[in-house]
N, C-alpha and C positions, 0 to 999 in steps of 0.2 A: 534631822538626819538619822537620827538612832531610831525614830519610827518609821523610817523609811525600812531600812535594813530588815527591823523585826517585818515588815508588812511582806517585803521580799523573802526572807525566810520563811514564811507561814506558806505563801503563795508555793514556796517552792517544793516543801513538804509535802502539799496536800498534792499538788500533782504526780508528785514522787509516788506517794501514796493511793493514788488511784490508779499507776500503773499495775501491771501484775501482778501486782503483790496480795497478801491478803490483808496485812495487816493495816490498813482504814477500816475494813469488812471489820474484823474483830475486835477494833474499837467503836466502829459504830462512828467512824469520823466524815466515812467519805461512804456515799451508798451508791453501788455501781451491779450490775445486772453481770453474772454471770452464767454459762451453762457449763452442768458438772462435765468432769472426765465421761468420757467412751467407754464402753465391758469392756476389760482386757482382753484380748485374745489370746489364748492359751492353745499351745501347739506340742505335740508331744505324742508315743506312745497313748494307745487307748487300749491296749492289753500287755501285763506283765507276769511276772510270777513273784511268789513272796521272796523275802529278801533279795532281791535285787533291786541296786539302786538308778533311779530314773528320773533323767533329766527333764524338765516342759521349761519352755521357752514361753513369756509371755510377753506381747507386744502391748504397750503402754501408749493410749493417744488423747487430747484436750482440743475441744472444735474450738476452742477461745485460743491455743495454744501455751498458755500457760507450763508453768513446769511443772513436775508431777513432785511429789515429795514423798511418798508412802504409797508401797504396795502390800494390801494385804492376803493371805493365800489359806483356804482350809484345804485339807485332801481327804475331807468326806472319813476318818478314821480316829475324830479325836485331835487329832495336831493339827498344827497353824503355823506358818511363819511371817514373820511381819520382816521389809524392809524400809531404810528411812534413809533419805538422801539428806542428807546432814550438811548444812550450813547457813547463810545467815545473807540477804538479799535477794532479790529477784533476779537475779540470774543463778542462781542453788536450785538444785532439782535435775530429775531427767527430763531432757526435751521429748516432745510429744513425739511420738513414734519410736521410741525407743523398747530395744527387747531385752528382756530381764532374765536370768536362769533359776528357776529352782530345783534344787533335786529330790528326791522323796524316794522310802522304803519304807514299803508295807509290808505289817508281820502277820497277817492274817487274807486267807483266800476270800473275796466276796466284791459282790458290785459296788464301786467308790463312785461322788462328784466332786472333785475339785471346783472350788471356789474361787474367785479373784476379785477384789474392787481397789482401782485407787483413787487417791488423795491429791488434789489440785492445790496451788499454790494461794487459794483463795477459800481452802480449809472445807471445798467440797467432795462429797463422797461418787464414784461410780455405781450405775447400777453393777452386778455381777456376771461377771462371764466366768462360762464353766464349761467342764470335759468331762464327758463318764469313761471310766478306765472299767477293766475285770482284771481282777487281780487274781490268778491260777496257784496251786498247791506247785513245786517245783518238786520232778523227779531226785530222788536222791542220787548222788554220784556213784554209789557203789551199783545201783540199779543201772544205770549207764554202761558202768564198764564193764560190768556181768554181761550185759546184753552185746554188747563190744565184742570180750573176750570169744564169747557163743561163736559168733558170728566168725570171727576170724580163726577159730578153732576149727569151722565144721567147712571154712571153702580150703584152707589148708589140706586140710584131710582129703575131699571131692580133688583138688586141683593137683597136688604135687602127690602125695604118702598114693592113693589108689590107684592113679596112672602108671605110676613103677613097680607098683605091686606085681599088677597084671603085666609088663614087661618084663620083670625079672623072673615072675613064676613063670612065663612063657620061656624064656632062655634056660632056666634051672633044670626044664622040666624033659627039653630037649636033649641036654647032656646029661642027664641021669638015670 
């Protein structure tokens, strides 16, 4: 009876084990075919300006449907952000088609390629999907408002101050 039990528990691990999960793959217990994750799709702004911060949306998808565990993201400038969906079973992860946010500020003008590949529940990698951004120099606010103030200075002046001018010199000029 007790080797029955064991023979049943083994039986039912290993099944357990070659569902979705990776960890048979990582032991090397159970050998099952998988194909990696899909390139993210990355969606977002393709031109910004420095310092300002900016959102991309990236859609996460597994033709095996597996869950995704890890997203990882370059933005072409040096930095990285890594996400990781934390826990413990085959049902942990985001489900395939799922959209992720990142946000990113670049401190420097020049042509960027964000990066993205993720991580299947079976500890494979995506190839990478990416997005070329141009990141612009941002006018300075005082630059703005000078050109503002200009502006609102000079129809002020054309629109109200010279139309009464000319009406009032015309009446002034009659009674004097």
């Amino acid at each position: 009876m007790k080797n029955l039990l064991k023979i049943i528990v083994v039986v039912f691990i290993a099944l357990f084990l070659s569902s979705n999960c990776s960890i048979g793959k990582k032991i090397n217990f159970i050998n099952y075919d998988n194909t990696p994750p899909d390139p993210p799709y990355i969606q977002g702004p393709t031109s910004c300006n420095i310092t300002e911060k900016v959102d991309y949306y990236i859609t996460i998808s597994d033709p095996d449907g597996h869950r995704l565990i890890e997203l990882y993201v370059e933005f072409g400038d040096g930095t990285n952000e890594t996400l990781k969906k934390r826990g413990t079973g085959c049902t942990k992860g985001w489900r395939s088609g799922y959209t992720l946010t990142v946000s990113h500020i670049w401190k420097k003008s020049d042509d960027y390629t964000i990066k993205a590949k993720v991580k299947d529940y079976a500890w494979d990698w995506s190839d990478w999907g990416t997005l070329d951004v141009h990141v612009s120099k941002t006018k300075s606010k005082f630059d703005n408002l000078a050109l503002q103030d200009f502006i609102i200075l000079r129809l002020t002046n054309l629109l109200i101050k010279q139309p009464y001018q000319l009406i009032f010199s015309n009446i002034f000029s009659t009674y004097l």
